[in-house]
C-alpha positions in Angstrom: 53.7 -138.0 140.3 52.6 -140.9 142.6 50.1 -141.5 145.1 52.9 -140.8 148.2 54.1 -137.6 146.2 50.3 -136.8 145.3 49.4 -136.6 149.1 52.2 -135.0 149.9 51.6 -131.7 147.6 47.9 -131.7 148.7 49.6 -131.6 152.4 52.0 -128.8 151.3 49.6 -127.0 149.4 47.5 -126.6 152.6 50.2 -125.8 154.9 51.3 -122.6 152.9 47.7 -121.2 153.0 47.8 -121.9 156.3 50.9 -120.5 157.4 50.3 -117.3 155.9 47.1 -117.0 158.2 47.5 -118.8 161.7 51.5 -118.1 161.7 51.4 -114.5 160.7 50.6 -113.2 164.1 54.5 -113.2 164.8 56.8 -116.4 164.1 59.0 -115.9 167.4 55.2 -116.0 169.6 54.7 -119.6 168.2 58.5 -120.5 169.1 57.7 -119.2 172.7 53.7 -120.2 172.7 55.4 -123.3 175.0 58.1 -124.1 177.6 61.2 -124.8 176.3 62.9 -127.7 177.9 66.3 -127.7 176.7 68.8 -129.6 174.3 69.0 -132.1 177.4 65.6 -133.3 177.0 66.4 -134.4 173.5 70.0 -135.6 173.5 69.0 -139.0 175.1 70.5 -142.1 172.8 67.1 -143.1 172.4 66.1 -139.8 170.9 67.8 -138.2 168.8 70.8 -138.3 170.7 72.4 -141.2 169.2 76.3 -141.8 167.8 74.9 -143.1 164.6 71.8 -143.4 162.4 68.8 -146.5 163.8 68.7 -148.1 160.0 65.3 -148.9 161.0 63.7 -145.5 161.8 61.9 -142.9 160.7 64.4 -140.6 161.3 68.1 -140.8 162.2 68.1 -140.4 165.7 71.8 -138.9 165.6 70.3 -135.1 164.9 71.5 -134.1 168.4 75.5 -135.2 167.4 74.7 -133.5 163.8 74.1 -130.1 165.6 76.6 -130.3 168.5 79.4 -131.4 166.0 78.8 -129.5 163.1 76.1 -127.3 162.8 77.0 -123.2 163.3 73.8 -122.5 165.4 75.1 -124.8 168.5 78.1 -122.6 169.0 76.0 -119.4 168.3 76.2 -118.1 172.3 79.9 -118.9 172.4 80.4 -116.6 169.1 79.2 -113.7 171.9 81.8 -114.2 174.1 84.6 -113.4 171.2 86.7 -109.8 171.3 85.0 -109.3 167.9 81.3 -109.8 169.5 82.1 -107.8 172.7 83.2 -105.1 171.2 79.9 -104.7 168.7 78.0 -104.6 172.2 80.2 -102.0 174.1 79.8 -100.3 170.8 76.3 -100.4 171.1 76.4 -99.3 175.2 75.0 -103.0 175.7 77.6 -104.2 178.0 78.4 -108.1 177.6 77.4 -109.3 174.7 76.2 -112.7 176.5 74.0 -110.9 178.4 72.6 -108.3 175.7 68.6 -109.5 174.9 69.4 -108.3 171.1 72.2 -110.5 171.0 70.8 -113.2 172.3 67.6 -113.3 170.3 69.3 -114.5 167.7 72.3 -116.4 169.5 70.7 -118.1 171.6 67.4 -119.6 172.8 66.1 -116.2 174.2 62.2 -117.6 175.4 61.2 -115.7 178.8 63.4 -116.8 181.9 59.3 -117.9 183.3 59.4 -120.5 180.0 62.3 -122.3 180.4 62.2 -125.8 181.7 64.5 -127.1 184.1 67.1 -128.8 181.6 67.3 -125.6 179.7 70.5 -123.6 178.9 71.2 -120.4 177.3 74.2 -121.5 176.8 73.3 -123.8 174.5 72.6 -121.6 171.5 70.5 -121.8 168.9 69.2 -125.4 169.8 66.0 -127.5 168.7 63.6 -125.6 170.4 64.8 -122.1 168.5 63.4 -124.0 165.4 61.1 -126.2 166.3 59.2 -124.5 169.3 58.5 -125.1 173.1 58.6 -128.7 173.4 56.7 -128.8 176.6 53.4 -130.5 174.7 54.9 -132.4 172.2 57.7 -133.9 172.9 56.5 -137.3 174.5 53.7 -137.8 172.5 55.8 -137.1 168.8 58.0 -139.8 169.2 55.1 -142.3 169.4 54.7 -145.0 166.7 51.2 -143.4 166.0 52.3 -139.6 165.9 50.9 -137.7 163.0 53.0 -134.7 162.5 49.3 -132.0 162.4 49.3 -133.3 166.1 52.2 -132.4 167.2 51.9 -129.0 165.1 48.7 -128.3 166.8 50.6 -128.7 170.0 53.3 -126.2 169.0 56.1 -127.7 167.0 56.6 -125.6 164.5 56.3 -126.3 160.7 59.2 -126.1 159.3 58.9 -128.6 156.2 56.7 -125.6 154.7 58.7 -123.7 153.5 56.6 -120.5 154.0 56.5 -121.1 157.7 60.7 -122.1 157.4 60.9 -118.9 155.5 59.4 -116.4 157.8 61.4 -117.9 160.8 64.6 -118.2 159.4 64.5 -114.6 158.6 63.9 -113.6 162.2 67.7 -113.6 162.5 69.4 -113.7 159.5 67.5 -111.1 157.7 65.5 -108.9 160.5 61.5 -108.8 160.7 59.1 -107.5 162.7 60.1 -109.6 166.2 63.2 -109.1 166.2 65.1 -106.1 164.6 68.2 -106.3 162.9 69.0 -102.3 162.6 71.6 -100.1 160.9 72.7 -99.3 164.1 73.9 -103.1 164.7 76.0 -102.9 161.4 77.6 -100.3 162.1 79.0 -101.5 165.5 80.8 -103.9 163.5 78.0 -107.0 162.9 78.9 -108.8 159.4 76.5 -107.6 156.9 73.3 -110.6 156.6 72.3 -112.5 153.7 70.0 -115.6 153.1 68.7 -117.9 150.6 66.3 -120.6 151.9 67.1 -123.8 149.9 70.7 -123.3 150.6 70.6 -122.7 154.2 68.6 -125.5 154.8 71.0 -128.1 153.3 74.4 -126.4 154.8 74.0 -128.7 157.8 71.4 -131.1 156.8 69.9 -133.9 159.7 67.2 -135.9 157.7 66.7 -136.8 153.8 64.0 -136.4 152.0 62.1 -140.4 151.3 59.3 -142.0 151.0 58.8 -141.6 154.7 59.1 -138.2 154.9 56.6 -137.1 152.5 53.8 -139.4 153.5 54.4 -137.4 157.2 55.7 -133.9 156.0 54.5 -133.3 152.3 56.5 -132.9 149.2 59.4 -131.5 148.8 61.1 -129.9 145.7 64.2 -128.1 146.3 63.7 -125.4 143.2 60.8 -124.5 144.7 61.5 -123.8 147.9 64.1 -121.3 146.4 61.6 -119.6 144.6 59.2 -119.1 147.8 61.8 -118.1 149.7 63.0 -115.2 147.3 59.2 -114.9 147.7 59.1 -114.7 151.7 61.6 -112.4 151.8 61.3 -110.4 149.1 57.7 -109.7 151.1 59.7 -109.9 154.4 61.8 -106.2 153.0 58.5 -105.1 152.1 56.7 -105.2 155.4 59.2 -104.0 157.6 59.6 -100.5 155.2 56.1 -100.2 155.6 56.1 -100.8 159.5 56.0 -97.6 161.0 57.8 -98.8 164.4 60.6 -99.8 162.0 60.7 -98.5 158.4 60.7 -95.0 159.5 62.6 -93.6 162.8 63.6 -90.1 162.9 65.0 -88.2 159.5 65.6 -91.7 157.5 63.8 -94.6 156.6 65.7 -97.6 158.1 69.0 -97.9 156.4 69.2 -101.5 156.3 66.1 -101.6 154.1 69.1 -100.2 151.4 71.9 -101.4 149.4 74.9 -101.3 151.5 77.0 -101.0 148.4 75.1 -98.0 147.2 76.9 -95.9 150.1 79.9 -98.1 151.0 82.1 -97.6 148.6 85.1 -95.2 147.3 84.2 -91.4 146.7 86.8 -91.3 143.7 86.3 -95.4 142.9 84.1 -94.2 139.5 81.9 -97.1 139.9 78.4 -96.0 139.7 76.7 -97.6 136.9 72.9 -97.3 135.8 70.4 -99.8 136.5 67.1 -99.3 134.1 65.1 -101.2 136.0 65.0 -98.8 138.7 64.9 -95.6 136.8 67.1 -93.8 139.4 70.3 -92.1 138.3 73.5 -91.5 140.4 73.3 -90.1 143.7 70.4 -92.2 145.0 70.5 -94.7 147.3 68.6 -97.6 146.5 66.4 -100.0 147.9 68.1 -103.4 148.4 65.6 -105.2 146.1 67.6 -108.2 145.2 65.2 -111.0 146.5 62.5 -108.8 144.9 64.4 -109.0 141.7 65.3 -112.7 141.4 61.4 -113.3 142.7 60.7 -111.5 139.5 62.5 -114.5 137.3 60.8 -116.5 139.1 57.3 -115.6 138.3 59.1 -115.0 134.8 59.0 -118.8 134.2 56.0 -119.6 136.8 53.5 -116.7 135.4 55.0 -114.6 132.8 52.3 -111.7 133.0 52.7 -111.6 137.0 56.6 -111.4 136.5 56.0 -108.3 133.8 53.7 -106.6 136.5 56.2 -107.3 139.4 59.1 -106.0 137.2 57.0 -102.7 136.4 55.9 -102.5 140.2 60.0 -103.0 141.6 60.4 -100.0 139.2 57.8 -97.8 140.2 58.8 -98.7 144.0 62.2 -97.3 143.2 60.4 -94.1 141.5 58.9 -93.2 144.8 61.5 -92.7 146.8 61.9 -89.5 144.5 58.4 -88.3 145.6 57.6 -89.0 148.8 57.0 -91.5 152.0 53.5 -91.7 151.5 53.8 -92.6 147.6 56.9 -95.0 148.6 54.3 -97.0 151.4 51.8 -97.5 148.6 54.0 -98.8 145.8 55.6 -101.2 148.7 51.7 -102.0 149.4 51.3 -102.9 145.7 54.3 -104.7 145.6 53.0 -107.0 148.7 49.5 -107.8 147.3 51.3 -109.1 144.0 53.7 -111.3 145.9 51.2 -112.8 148.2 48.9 -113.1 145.5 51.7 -115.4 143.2 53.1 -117.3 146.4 50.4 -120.1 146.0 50.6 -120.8 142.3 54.5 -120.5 142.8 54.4 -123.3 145.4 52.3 -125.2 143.1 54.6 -125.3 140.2 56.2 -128.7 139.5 59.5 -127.3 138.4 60.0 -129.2 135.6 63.4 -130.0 134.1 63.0 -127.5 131.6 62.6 -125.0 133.7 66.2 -125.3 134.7 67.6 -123.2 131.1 64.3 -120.9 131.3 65.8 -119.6 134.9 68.7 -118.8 134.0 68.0 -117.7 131.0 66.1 -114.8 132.6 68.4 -113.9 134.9 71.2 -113.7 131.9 68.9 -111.6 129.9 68.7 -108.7 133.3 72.3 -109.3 133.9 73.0 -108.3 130.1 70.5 -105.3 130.1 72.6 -103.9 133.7 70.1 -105.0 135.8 72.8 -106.9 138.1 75.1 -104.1 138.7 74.2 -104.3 142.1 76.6 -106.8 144.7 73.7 -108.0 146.6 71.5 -108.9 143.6 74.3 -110.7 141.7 75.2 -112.3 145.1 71.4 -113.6 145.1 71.1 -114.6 141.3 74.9 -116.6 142.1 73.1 -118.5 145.1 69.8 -119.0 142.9 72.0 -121.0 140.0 73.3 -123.2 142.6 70.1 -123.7 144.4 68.2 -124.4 141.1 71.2 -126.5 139.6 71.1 -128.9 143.1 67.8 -129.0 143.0 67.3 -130.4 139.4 70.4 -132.7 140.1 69.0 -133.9 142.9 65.7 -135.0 141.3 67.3 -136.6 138.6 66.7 -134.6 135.7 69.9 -133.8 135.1 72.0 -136.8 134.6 75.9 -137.3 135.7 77.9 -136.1 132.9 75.9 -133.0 132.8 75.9 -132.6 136.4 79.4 -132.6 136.4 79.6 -129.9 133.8 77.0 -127.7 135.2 78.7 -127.9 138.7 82.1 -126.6 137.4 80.1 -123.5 135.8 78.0 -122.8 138.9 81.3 -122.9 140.9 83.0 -120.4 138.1 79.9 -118.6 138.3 80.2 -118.6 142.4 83.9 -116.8 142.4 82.8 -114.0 140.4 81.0 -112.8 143.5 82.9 -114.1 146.7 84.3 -111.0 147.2 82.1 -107.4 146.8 85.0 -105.2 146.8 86.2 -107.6 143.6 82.9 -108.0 142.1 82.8 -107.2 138.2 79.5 -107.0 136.4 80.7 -108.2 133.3 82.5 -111.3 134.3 79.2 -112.1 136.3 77.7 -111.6 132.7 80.2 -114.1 131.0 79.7 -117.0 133.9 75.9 -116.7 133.2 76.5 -116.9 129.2 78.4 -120.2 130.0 76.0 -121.5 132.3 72.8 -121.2 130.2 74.0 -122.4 127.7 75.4 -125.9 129.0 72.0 -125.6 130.8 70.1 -126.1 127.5 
């Protein structure tokens, strides 16, 4: 590790303890802590509006033409104004969908009509302020030479290089927290079910790169672990919200998207149940969705093999106490909290060596052999993880090309086995992992 990349974890380091303090008092406040001014005000060709990249600056200065062309958050509004969006509101008694605050909180911009500057659309959709806060403070004085990027956070651009603070917003919309609730109720009007995996949502439509540059502003950054804290994140992120008594628990059941969709969605005469020892439960009863909870647990498996024994043992006495009763399941989720907050630090810390690569996946083989991924939503996570992981050890180098190349056919094989959940087959999941670990070695 050089100097550059030495400063750069010290940096990162500091930002997670920090965004687990100053940030925790709700993400969406910080986004809205300052007037929003509008995709306008950054679209100029001497911002980041440009047709091209400026070979000579610190950042690309085409981000705007990046979003507007090809990234799914700028046509986010528009998405509402589609049959299949319309008829989710009317479903829901909310009228147009384009006018609907749920909707728009996570299709839009939503800040208060009183905090929008005079460029601003709603129109626009999920633009640069959605992510990177009310520009009102900041945006003159971070495109200066000088800028230091703690300035401009202290005046309300928000942090997304840590991945804790990326975390925690991202799954404002495309998992549900505490701002902004993403219900039972909204599924079954018709809304595709949500999933999310933070190294691989942040690269689908990527606008920087990650240089020399970047981590003497931003910090460090290591793609593998940023996976692992966000399985973290949002592992925590289920965890809250079933304890949140506004949200976990409204009228005769706790909140049903806290479960496994596939526990109830299925055939009556399909057969398909299978048992899952980690949770202890037999057939009948509907489970927890604890599939970032469970690849968190390989994490730690490689990172702190005693904490990932304890998390294991707590995921399974979480499941047990759904048997007994509310107040026993709110204090094994409590348990279940303190561990992951406790290991989010040391996980952030880990290098992520190249061995670690084979030790992954090697743990999730072993708890897809013992049944442990009978579930479509875990396997669905531990597919995503092997590609996340595999990128991410590609992409520092410690995997050369021939290798690559190999390991990219597997993850792809390993990929198909879960595109569907109506098709998905435990076993073949199995057999994709066997091959994968071991060209992995």
């Amino acid at each position: 590790m050089n100097r550059v990349q030495a400063g750069g974890m010290a940096m990162w380091l500091g930002a997670v303890l920090w965004a687990g303090n100053a940030w925790a008092n709700g993400v969406v406040q910080q986004i809205d802590a300052h007037k929003h001014l509008g995709v306008a005000s950054c679209a100029s060709s001497t911002c980041h509006g440009s047709t091209q990249k400026f070979p000579e600056s610190r950042v690309w200065q085409n981000e705007f033409a990046i979003w507007q062309e090809s990234d799914p958050h700028a046509r986010a509004y528009e998405i509402l104004k589609t049959p299949e969006s319309q008829k989710i509101a009317r479903n829901l008694g909310l009228g147009d969908a384009t006018k609907a605050g749920v909707c728009l909180d996570c299709h839009a911009s939503n800040t208060p009509v009183a905090n929008r500057g005079d460029k601003f659309q709603i129109e626009d959709g999920v633009g640069c302020e959605s992510c990177h806060g009310g520009s009102e403070l900041w945006i003159s004085s971070h495109a200066a030479s000088t800028a230091v990027h703690a300035d401009s956070v202290s005046k309300g651009l928000y942090p997304t290089p840590d991945p804790v603070a990326r975390a925690k917003l991202c799954l404002t919309c495309h998992m549900g927290t505490a701002d902004r609730r993403i219900t039972h109720e909204i599924m079954g009007a018709g809304h595709p079910r949500l999933g999310f995996e933070l190294d691989t949502f942040t690269w689908l439509n990527p606008h920087y790169e990650i240089d020399a540059d970047y981590i003497e502003r931003k910090g460090d950054f290591n793609g593998a672990r940023d996976w692992a804290v966000g399985q973290g994140v949002a592992a925590q992120n289920l965890l809250d919200q079933l304890r949140d008594p506004k949200a976990g628990w409204t009228g005769i059941f706790p909140e049903l998207t806290l479960f496994d969709c596939h526990a109830c969605h299925k055939q009556m005469e399909s057969g398909t149940w299978a048992k899952r020892p980690g949770t202890g439960l037999g057939p009948g009863v509907v489970r927890l969705n604890d599939a970032n909870l469970i690849i968190y647990k390989h994490v730690l498996n490689v990172v702190d093999p005693a904490a990932g024994r304890r998390l294991g043992q707590q995921i399974t006495a979480l499941h047990q106490s759904t048997l007994i009763s509310q107040q026993a399941t709110l204090k094994a989720a409590a348990t279940l909290s303190t561990t992951i907050e406790g290991t989010l630090v040391t996980v952030a810390a880990y290098p992520f060596a190249a061995d670690s690569l084979p030790r992954l996946i090697a743990s999730i083989r072993a708890d897809a052999e013992r049944g442990e991924f009978v579930d479509y939503a875990a396997a669905e996570q531990g597919a995503l993880a092997a590609q996340s992981i595999v990128v991410a050890f590609e992409t520092a180098k410690q995997v050369d090309d021939a290798k690559a190349k190999q390991l990219d056919g597997l993850v792809d094989a390993l990929t198909r086995t879960v595109d569907k959940d109506s098709d998905y087959q435990p076993q073949r999941f199995v057999a994709a992992l066997r091959s994968l670990e071991s060209a992995a070695r």
